[in-house]
Jmol script that loads the backbone (N, CA, C; Angstrom):
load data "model"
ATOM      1  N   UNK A   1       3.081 -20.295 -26.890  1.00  0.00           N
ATOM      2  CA  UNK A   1       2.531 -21.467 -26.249  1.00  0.00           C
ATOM      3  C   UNK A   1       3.113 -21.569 -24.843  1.00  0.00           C
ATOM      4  N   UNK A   2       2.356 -22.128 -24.087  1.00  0.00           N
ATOM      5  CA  UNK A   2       2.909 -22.492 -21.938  1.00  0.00           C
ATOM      6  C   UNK A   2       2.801 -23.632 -22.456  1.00  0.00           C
ATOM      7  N   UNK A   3       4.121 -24.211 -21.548  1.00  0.00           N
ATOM      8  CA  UNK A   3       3.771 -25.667 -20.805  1.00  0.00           C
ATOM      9  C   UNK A   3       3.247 -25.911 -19.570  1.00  0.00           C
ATOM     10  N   UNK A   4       2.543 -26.628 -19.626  1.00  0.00           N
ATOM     11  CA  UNK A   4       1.938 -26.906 -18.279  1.00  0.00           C
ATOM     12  C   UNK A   4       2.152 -29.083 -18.346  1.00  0.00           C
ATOM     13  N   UNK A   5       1.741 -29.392 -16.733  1.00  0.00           N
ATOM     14  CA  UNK A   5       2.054 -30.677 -16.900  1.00  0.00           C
ATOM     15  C   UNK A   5       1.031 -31.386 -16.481  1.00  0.00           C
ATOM     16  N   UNK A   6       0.321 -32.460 -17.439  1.00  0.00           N
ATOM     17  CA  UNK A   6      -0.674 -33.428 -16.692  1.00  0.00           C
ATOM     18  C   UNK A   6      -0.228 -33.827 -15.491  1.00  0.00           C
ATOM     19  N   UNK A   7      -1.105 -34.444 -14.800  1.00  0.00           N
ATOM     20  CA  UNK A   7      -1.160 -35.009 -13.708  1.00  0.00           C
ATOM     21  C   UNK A   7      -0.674 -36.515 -13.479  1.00  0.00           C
ATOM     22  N   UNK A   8      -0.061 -37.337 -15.220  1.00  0.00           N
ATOM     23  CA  UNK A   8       0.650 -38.400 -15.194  1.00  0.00           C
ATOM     24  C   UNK A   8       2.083 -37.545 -15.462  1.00  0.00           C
ATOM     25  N   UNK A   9       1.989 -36.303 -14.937  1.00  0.00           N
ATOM     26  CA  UNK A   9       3.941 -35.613 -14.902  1.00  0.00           C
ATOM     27  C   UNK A   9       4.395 -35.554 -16.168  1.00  0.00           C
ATOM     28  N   UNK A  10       3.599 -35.730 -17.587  1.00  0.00           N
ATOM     29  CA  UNK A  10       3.861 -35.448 -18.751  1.00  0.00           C
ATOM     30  C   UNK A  10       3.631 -34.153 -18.925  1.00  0.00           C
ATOM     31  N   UNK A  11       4.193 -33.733 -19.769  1.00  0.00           N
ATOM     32  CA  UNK A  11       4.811 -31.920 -20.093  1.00  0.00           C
ATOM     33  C   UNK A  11       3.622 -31.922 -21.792  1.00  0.00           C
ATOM     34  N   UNK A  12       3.221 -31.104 -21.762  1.00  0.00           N
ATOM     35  CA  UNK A  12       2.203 -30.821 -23.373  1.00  0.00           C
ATOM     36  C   UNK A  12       2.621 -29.531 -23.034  1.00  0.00           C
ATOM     37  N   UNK A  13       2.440 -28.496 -24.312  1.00  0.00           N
ATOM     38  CA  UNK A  13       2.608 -27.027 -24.597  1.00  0.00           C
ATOM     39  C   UNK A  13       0.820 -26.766 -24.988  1.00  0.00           C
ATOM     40  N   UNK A  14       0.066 -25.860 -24.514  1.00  0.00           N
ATOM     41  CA  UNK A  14      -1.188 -25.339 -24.867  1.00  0.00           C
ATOM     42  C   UNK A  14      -0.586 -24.102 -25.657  1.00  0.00           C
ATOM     43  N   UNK A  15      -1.916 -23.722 -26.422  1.00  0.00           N
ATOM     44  CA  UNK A  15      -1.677 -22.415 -27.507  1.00  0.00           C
ATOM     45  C   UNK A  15      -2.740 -21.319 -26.446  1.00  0.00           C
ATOM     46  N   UNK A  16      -1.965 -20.485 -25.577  1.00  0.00           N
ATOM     47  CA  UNK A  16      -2.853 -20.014 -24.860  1.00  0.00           C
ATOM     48  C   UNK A  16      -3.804 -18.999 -25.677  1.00  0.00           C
ATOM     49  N   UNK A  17      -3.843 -19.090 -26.745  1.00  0.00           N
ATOM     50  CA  UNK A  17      -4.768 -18.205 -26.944  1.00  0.00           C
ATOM     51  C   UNK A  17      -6.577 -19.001 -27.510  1.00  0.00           C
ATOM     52  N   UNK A  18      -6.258 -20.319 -27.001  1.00  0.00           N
ATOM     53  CA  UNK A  18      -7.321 -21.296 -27.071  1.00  0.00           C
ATOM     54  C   UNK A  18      -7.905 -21.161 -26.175  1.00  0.00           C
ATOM     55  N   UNK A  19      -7.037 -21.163 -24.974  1.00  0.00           N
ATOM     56  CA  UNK A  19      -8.139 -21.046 -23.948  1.00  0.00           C
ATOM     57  C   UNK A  19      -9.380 -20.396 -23.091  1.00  0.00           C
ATOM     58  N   UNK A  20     -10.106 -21.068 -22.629  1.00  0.00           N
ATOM     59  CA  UNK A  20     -11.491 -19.990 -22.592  1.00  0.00           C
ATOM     60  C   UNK A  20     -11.658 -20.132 -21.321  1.00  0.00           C
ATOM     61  N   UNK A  21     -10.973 -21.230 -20.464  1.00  0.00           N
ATOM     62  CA  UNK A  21     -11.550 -21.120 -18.641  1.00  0.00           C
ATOM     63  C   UNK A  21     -10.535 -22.178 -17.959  1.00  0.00           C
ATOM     64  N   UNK A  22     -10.099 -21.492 -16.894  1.00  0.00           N
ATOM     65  CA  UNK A  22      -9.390 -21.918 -16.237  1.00  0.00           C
ATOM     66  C   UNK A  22      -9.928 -22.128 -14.968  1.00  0.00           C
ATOM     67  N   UNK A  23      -9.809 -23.809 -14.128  1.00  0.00           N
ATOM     68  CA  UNK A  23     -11.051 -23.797 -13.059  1.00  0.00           C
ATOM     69  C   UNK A  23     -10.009 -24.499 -11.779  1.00  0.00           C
ATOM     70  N   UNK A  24     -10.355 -24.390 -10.702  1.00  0.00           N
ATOM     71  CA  UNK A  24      -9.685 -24.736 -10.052  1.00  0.00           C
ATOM     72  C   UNK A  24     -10.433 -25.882  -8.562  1.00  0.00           C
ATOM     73  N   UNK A  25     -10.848 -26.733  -8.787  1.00  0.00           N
ATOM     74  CA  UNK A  25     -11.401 -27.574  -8.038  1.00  0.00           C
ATOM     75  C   UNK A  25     -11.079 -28.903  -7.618  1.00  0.00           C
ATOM     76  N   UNK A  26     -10.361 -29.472  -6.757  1.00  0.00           N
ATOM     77  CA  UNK A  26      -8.760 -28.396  -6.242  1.00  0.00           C
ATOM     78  C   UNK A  26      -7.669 -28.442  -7.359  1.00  0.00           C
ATOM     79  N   UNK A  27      -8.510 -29.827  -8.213  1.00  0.00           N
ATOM     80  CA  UNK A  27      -7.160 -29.796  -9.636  1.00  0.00           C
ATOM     81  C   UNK A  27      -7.813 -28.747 -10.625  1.00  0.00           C
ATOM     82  N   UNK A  28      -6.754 -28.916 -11.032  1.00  0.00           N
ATOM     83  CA  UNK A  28      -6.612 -27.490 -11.911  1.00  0.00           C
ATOM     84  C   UNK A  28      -6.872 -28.263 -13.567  1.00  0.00           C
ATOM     85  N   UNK A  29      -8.285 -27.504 -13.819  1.00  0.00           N
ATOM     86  CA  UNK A  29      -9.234 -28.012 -15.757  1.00  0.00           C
ATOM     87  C   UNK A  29      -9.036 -26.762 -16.477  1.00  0.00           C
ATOM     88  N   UNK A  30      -8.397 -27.043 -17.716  1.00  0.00           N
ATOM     89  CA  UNK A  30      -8.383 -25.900 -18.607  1.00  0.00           C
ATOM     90  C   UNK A  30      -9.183 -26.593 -19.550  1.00  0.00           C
ATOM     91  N   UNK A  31     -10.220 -25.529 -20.232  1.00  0.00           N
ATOM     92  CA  UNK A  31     -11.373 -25.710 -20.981  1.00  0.00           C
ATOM     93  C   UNK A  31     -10.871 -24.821 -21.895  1.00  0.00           C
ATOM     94  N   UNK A  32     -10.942 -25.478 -23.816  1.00  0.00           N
ATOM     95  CA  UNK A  32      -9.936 -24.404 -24.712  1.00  0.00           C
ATOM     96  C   UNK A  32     -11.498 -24.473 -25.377  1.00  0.00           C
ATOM     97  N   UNK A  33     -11.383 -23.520 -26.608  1.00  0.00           N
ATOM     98  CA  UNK A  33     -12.636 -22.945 -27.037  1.00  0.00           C
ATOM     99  C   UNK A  33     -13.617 -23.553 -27.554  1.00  0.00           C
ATOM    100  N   UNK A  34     -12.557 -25.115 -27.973  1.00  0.00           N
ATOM    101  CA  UNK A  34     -12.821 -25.723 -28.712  1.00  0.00           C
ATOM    102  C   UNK A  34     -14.081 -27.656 -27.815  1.00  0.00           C
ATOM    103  N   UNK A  35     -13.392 -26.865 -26.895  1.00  0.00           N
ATOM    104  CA  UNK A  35     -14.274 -27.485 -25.885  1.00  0.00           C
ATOM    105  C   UNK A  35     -13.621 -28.950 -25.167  1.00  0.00           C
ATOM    106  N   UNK A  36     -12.192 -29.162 -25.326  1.00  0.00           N
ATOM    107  CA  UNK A  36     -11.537 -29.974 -24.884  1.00  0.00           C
ATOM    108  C   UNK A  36     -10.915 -29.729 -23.322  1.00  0.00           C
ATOM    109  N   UNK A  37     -10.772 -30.764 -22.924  1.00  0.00           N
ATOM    110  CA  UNK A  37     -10.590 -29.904 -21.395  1.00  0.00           C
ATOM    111  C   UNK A  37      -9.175 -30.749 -21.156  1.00  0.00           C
ATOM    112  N   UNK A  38      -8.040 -30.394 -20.416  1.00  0.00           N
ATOM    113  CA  UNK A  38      -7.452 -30.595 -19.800  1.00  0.00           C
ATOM    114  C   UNK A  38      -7.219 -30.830 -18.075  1.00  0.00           C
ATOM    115  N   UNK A  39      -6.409 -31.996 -17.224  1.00  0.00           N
ATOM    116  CA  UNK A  39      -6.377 -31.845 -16.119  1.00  0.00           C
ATOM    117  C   UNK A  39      -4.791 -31.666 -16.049  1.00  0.00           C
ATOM    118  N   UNK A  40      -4.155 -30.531 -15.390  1.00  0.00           N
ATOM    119  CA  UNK A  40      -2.860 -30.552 -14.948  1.00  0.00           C
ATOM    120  C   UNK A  40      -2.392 -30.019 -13.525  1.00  0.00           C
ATOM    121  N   UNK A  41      -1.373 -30.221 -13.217  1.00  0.00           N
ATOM    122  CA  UNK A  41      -0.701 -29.907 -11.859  1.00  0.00           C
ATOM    123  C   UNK A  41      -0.325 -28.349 -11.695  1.00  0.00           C
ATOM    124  N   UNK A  42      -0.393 -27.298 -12.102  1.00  0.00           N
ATOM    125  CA  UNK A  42      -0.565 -26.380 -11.910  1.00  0.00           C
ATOM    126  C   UNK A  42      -1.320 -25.977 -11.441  1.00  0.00           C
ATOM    127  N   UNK A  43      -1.773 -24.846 -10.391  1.00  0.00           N
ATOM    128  CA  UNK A  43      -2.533 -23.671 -10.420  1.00  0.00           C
ATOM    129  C   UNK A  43      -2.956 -22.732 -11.155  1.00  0.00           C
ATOM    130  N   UNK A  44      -4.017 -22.303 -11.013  1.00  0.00           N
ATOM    131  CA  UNK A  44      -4.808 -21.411 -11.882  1.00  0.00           C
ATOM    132  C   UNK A  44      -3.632 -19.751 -12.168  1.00  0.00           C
ATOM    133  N   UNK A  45      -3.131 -19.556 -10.601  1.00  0.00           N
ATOM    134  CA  UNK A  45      -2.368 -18.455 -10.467  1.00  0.00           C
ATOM    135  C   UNK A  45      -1.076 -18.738 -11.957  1.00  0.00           C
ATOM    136  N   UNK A  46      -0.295 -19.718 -11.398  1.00  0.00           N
ATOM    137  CA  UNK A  46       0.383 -20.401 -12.079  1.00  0.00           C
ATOM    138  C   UNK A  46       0.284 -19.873 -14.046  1.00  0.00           C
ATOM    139  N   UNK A  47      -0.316 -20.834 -13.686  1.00  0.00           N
ATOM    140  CA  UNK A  47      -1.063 -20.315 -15.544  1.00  0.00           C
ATOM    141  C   UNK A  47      -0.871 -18.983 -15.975  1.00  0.00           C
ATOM    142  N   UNK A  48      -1.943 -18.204 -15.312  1.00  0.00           N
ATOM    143  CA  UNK A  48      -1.783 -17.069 -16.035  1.00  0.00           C
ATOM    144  C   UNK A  48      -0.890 -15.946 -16.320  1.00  0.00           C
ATOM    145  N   UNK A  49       0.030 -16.831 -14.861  1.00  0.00           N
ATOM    146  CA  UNK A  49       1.498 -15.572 -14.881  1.00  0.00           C
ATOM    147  C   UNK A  49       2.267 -16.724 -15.717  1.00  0.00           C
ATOM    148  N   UNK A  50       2.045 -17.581 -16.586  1.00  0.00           N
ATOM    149  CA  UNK A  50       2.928 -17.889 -17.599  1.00  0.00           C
ATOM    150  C   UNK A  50       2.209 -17.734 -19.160  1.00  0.00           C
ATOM    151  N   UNK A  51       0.589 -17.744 -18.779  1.00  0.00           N
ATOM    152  CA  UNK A  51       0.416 -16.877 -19.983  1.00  0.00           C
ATOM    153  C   UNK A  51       1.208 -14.847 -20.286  1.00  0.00           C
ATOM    154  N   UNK A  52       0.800 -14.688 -19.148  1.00  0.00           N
ATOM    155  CA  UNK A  52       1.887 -13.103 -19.311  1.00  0.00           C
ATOM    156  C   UNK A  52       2.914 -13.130 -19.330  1.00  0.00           C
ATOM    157  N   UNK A  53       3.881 -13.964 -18.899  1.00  0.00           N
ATOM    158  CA  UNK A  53       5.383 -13.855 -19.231  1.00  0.00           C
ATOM    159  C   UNK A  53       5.255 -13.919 -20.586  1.00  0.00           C
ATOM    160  N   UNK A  54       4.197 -15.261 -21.365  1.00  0.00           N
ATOM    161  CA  UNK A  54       4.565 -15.637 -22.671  1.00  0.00           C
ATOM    162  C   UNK A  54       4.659 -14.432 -23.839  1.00  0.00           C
ATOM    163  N   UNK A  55       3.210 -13.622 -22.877  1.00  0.00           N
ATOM    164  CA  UNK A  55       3.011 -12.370 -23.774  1.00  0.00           C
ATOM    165  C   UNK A  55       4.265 -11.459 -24.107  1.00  0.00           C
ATOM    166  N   UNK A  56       4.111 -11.033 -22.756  1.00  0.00           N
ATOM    167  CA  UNK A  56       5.714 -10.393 -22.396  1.00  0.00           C
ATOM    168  C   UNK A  56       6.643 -10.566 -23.600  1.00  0.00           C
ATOM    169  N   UNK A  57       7.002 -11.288 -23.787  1.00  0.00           N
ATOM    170  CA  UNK A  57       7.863 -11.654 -24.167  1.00  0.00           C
ATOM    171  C   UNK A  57       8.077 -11.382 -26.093  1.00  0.00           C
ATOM    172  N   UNK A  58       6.694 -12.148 -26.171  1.00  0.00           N
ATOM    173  CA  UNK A  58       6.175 -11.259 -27.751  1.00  0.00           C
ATOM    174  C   UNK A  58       6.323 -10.023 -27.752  1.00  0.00           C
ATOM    175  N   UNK A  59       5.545  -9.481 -26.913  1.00  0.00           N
ATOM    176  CA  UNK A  59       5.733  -7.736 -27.162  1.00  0.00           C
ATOM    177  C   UNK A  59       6.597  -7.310 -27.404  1.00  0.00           C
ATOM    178  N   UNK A  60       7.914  -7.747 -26.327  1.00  0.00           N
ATOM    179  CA  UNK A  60       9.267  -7.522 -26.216  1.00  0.00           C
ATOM    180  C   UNK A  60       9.938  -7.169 -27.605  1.00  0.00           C
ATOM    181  N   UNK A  61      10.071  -8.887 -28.526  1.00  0.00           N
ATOM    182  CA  UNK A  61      10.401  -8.837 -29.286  1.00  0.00           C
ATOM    183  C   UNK A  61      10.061  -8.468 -30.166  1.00  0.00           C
ATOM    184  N   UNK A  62       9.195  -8.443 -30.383  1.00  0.00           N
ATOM    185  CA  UNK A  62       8.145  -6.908 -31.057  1.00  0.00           C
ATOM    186  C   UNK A  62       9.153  -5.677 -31.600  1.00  0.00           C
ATOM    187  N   UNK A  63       8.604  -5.155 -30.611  1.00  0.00           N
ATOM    188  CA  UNK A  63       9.451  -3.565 -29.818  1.00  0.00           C
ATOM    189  C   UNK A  63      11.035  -3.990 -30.465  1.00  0.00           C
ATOM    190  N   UNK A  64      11.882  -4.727 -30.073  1.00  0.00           N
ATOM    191  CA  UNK A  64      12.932  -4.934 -30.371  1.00  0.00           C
ATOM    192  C   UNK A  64      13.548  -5.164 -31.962  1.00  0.00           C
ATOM    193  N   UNK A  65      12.503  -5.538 -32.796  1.00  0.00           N
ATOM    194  CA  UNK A  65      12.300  -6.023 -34.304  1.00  0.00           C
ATOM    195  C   UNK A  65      13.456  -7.105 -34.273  1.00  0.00           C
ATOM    196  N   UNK A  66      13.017  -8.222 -33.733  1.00  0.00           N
ATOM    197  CA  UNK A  66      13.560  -9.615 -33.975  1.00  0.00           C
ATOM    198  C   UNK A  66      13.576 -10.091 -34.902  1.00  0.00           C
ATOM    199  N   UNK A  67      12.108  -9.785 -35.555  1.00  0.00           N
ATOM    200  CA  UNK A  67      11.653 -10.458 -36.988  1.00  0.00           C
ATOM    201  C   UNK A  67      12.334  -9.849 -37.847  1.00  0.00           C
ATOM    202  N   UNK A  68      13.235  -8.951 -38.144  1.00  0.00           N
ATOM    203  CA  UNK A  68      13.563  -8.360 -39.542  1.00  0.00           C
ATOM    204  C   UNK A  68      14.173  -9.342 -39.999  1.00  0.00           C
ATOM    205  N   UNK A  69      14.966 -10.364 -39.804  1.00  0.00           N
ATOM    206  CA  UNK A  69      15.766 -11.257 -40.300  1.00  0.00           C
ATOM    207  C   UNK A  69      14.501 -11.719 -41.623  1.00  0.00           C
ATOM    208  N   UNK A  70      13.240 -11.805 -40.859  1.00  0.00           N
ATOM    209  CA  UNK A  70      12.083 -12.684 -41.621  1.00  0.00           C
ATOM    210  C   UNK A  70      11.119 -11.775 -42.715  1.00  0.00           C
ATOM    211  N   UNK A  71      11.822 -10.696 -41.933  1.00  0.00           N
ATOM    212  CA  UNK A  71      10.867  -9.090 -43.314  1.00  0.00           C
ATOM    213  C   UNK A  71      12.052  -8.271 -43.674  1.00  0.00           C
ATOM    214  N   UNK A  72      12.625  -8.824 -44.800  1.00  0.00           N
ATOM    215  CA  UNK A  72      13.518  -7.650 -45.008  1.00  0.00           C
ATOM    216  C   UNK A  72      12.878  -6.708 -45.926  1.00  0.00           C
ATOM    217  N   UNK A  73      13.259  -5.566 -45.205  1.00  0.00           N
ATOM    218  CA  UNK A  73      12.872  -4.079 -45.696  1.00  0.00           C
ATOM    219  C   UNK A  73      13.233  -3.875 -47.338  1.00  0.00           C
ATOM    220  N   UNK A  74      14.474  -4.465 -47.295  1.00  0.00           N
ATOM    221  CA  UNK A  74      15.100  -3.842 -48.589  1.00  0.00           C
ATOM    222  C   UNK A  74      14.678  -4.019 -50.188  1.00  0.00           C
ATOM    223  N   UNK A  75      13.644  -5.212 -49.857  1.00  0.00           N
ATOM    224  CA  UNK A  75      12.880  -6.180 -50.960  1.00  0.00           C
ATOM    225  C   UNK A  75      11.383  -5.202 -50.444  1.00  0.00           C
ATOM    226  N   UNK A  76      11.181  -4.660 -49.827  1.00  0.00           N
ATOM    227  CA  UNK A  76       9.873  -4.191 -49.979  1.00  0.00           C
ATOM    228  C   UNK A  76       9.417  -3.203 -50.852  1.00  0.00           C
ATOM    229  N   UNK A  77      10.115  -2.175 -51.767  1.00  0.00           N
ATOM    230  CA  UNK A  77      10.021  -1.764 -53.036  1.00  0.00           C
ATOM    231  C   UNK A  77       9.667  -2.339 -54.124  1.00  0.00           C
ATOM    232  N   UNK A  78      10.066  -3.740 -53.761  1.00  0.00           N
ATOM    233  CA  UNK A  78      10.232  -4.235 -55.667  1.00  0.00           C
ATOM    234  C   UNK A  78       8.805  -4.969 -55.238  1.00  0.00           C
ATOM    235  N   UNK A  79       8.063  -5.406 -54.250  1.00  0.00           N
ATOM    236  CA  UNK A  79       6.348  -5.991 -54.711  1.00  0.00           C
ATOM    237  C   UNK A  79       5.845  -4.197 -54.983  1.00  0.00           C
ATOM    238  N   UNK A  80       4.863  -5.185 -56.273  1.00  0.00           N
ATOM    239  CA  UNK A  80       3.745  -4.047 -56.986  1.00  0.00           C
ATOM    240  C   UNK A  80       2.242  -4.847 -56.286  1.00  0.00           C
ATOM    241  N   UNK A  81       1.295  -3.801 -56.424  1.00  0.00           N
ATOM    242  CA  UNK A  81       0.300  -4.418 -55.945  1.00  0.00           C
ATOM    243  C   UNK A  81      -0.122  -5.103 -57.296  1.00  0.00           C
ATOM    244  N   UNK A  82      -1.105  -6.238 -57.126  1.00  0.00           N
ATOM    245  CA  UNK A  82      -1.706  -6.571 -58.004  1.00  0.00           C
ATOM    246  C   UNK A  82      -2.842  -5.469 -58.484  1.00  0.00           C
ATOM    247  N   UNK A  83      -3.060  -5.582 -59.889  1.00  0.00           N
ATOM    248  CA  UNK A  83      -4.471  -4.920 -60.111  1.00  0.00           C
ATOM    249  C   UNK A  83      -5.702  -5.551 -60.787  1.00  0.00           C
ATOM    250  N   UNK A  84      -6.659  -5.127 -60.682  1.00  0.00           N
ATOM    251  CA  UNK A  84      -8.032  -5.646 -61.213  1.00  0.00           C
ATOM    252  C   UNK A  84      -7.780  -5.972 -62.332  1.00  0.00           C
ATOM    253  N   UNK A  85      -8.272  -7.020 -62.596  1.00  0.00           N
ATOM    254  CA  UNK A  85      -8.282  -7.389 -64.348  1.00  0.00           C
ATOM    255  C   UNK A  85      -9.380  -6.819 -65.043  1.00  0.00           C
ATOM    256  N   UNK A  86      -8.670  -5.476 -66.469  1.00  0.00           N
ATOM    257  CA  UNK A  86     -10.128  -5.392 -67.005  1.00  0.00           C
ATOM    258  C   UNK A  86     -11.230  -5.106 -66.891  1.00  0.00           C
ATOM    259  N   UNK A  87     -12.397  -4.695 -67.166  1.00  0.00           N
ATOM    260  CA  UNK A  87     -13.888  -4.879 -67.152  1.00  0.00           C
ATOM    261  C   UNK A  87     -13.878  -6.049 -68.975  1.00  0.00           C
ATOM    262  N   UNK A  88     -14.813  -6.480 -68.789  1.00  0.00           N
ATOM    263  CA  UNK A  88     -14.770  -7.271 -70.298  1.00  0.00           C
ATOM    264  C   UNK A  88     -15.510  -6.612 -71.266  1.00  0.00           C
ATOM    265  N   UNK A  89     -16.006  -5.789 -70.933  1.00  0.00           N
ATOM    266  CA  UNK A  89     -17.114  -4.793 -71.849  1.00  0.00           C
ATOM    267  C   UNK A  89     -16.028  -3.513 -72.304  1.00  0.00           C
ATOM    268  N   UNK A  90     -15.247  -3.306 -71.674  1.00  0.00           N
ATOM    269  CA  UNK A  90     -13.877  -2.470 -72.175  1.00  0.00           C
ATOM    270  C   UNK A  90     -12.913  -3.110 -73.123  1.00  0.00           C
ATOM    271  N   UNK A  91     -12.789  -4.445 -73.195  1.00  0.00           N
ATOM    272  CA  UNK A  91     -11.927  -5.295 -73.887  1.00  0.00           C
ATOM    273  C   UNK A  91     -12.548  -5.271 -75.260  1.00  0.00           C
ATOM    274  N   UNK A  92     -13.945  -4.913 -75.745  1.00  0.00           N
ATOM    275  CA  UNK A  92     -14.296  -5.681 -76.882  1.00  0.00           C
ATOM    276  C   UNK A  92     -14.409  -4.486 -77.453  1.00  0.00           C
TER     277      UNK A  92
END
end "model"
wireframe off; spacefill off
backbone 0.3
color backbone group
């Protein structure tokens, strides 16, 4: 998520991956997919080099395996897959 700041200087976090258009006339409207629009004090430039840092940053930790704390490997042996139950014409 970016923060960006309305234009009453309040701070909200967007889920940038909502968004669908960023407009710049001279204030700056973000339009999310969902069709809600925002007005904030940023620039359009602005934005999108904090949508890529945000990315950045995922990838990063990505690459780095941050998450193992949250997937441990060592438990991944003991799940079995589930299997199909049966046909019922085999049961009788």
């Amino acid at each position: 998520m970016i923060r960006v700041t309305r234009l009453d200087r309040s701070e909200m976090y967007l889920n940038e991956d909502l968004i669908e258009i960023i407009e710049e006339t001279p204030d700056t409207h973000i339009t999310l997919i969902n069709g809600k629009r925002y007005l904030v004090r940023e620039k359009a430039s602005v934005i999108i080099e904090e949508i890529v840092r945000f990315r950045s940053r995922v990838v990063t930790r990505a690459q780095r395996g941050d998450g193992g704390r949250y997937l441990r490997k060592g438990l991944a042996g003991s799940f079995r897959p589930v299997l199909a139950a049966p046909d019922r014409e085999s049961d009788a």
